[in-house]
C-alpha positions, -999 to 999 in steps of 0.1 A, spaced: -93 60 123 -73 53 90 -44 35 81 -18 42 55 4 8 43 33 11 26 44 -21 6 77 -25 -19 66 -54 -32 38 -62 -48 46 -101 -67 34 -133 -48 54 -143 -14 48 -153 20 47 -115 29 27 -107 5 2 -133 12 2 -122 56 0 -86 43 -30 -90 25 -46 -107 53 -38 -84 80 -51 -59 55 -85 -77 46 -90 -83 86 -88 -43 94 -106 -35 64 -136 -57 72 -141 -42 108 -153 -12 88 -145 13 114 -109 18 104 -99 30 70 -69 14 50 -53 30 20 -23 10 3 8 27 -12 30 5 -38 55 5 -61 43 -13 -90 12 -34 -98 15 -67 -95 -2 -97 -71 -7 -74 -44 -29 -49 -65 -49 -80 -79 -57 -91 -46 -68 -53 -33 -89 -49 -67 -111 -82 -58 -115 -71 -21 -121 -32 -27 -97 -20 -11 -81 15 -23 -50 16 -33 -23 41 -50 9 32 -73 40 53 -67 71 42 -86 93 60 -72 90 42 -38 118 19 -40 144 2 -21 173 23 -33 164 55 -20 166 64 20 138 63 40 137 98 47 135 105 10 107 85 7 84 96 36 86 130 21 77 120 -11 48 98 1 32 127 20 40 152 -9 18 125 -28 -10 123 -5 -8 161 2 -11 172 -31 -26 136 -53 -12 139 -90 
């Protein structure tokens, strides 16, 4: 099984810090794999370099745009990577 995560902010906060560590727990069972969409580099992509976990930056994946808008344009990206 894999798992796609979608996070919109990437700077240290108490989300952040939960995120990661729901994150590292799936990851280390081994039998599910986890790929990481975010909007900018920042704590968040720190942390998943040091653990190994794969990640992808897509700025245009912000909170001003509708949902809608941005599913599309997440699957467009994993569809056809740039």
């Amino acid at each position: 099984m894999n798992v796609l995560f979608v996070a919109t902010y990437p700077d240290l906060s108490g989300a952040t810090i939960s995120f990661i560590e729901l994150v590292e727990q799936i990851y280390k069972r081994g039998n599910i794999g986890v790929f990481i969409v975010v909007t900018k580099k920042g704590f968040l992509t720190d942390r998943l370099d040091d653990l190994g976990i794969n990640y992808q930056v897509i700025q245009y994946l912000d909170r001003t745009v509708s949902t809608v808008i941005k599913f599309r344009h997440l699957v467009k990206y994993i569809i056809y990577p740039a």
